[in-house]
C-alpha positions in Angstrom: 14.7 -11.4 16.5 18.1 -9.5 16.4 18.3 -8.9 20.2 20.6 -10.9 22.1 19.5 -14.0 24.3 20.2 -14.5 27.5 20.3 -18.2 28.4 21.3 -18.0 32.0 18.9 -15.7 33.2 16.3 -17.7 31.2 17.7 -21.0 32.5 17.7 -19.7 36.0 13.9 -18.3 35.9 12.4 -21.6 34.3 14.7 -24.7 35.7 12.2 -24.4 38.6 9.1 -26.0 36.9 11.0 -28.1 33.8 13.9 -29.3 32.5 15.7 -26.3 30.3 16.8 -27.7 27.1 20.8 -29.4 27.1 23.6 -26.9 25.0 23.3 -28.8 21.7 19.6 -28.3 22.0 20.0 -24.2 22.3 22.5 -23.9 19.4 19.9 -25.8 17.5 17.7 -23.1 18.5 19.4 -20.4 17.9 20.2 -21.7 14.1 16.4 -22.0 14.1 15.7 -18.5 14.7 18.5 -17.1 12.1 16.9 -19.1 10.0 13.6 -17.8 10.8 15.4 -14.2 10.7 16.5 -14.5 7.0 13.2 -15.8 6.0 11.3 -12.9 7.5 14.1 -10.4 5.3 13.4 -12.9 2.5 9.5 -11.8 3.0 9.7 -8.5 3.4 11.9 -8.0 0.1 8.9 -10.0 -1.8 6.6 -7.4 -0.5 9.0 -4.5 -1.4 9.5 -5.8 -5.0 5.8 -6.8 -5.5 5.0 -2.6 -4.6 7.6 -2.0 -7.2 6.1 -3.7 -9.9 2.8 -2.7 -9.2 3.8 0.8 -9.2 5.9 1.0 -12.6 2.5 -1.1 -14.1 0.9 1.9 -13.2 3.6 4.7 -14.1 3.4 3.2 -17.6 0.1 4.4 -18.2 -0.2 8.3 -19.5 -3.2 9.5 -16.2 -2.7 13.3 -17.2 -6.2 15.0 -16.6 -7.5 11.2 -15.7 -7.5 9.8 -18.7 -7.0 6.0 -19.0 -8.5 5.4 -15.8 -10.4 2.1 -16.9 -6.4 1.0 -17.5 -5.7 1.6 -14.2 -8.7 -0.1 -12.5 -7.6 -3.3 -15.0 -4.1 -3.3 -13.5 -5.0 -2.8 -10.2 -7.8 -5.5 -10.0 -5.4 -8.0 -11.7 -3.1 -7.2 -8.9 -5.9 -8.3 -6.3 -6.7 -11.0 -8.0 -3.2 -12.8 -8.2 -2.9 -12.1 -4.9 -5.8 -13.7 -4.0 -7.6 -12.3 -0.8 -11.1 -11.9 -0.3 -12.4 -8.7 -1.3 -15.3 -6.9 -3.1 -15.1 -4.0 -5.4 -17.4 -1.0 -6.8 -16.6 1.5 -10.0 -17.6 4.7 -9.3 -18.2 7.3 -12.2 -18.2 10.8 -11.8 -18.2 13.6 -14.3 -17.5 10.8 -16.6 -13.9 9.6 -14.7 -14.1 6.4 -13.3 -13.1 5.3 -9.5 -12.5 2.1 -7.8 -13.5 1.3 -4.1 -12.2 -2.0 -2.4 -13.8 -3.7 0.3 -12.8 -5.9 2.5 -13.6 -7.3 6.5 -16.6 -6.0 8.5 -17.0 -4.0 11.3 -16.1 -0.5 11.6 -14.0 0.7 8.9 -10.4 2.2 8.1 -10.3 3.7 5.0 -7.4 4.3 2.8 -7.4 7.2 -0.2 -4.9 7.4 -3.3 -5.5 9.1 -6.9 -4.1 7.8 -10.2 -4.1 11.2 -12.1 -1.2 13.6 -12.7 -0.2 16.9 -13.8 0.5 17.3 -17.2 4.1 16.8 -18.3 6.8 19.4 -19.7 8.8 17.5 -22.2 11.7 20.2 -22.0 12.5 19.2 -18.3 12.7 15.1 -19.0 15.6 13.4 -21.1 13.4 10.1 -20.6 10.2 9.0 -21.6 8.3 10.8 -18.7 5.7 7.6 -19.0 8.5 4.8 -19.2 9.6 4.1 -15.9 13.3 4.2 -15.4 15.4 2.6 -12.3 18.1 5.0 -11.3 20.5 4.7 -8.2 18.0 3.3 -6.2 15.4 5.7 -7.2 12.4 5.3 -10.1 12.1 8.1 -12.7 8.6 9.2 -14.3 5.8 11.1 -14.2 3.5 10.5 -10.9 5.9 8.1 -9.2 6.3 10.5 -6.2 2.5 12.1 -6.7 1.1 9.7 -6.3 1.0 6.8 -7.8 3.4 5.7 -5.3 1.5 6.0 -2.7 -1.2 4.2 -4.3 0.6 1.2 -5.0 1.9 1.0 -1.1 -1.4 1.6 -0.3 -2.7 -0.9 -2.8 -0.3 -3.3 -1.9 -1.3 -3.7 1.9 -5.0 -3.7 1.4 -4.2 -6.8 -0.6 -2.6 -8.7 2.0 -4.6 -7.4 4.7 -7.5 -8.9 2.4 -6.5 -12.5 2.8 -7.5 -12.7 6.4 -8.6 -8.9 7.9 -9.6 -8.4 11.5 -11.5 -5.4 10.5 -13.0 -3.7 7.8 -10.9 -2.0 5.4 -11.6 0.2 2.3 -9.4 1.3 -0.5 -10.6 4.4 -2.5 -8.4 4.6 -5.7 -10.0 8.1 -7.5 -9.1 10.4 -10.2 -9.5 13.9 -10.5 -7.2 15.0 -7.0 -5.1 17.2 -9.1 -8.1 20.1 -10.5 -9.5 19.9 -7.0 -10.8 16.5 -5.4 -13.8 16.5 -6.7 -14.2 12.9 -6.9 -13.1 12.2 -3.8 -15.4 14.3 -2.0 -18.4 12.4 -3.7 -17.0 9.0 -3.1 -16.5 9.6 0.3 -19.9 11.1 0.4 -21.5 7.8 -1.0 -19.5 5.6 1.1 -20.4 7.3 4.5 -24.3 6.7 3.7 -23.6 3.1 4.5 -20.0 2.8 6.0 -18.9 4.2 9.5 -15.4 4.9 8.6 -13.0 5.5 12.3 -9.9 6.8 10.4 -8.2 7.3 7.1 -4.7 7.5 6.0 -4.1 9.3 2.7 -0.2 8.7 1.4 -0.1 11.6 -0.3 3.4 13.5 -0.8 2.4 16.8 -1.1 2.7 19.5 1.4 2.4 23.0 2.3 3.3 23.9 5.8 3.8 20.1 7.1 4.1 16.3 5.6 0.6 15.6 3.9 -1.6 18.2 4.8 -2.1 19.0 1.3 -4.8 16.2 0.9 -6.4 15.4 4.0 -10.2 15.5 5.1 -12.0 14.9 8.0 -14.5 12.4 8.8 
């Protein structure tokens, strides 16, 4: 949308088989497609600021050790449902900590992986409530909002439009218990694999020890 046109060589390649529209006709275009162009910026903000809200929803509840994970779930099914695609979902409870799996499409599936619980927090190193979201310079301040409930509500937020019309299957795994070791992770993905054939994953998880998000991954 924001590469140059070139109306002569288009006019020359097409005048052969009809008429190319008169000058007026092509500045009308062309104020068509900036107008198009601001309405695509105009869409892409929307998604942006729905992720944002979603995720400082989520940032304001306290997830240390898992806890409050049937808050979690709440929010994020309310999210799905005012958004309004067509999805199923499944609670999954391990060890007494719940998890949430999204479905959506058929077919062959692409899964995607994000956990709602967080370290615990040392009050010394925050001058802000560390479960109070707070909007800095561009940036958002509080506990999990880079690990990773940010991740999870990117995540979150494309499964949900992808939902209201999928080409494919897709699954969302939204789990607790990643930070002591996975565990419910490894038994979700267990019980989804009896019945799913999953062709690829993508885990946005920030964390890393020798390169970007290998901390985190699995393989299928």
């Amino acid at each position: 949308l924001c590469a140059p046109f070139d109306w002569e060589r288009r006019r020359s390649r097409v005048q052969s088989s009809f008429s190319f529209p008169k000058e007026k006709d092509c500045v009308s275009l062309r104020a068509r497609s900036f107008f198009c162009l601001l309405d695509l910026r105009f869409c892409i903000k929307n998604m942006f600021m729905d992720t944002i809200t979603l995720l400082k929803r989520l940032l304001d509840v306290n997830t240390v050790d898992s806890h409050n994970g049937e808050e979690v779930i709440r929010i994020i099914l309310e999210y799905m449902h005012e958004k309004g695609g067509e999805y199923t979902h499944e609670i999954m409870e391990f060890n007494g900590m719940k998890n949430l799996v999204l479905y959506t499409g058929e077919g062959e599936a692409f899964a995607m992986n994000g956990h709602y619980d967080v370290v615990p927090v040392d009050e010394e190193g925050w001058n802000t409530d560390p479960f109070s979201p707070v909007e800095k310079s561009g940036l958002i301040y509080a506990r999990g909002a880079n690990d990773m409930k940010g991740g999870l509500a990117a995540a979150v937020s494309a499964f949900a439009r992808y939902s209201k019309n999928p080409s494919g299957r897709a699954i969302m795994m939204v789990v607790a218990d990643e930070e002591k070791g996975g565990k419910c992770s490894e038994l979700a993905l267990e019980r989804l694999l009896k019945n799913e054939k999953i062709k690829g994953a993508l885990i946005p998880e920030p964390s890393s020890a020798e390169r970007f998000g290998d901390i985190g991954s699995c393989l299928l």
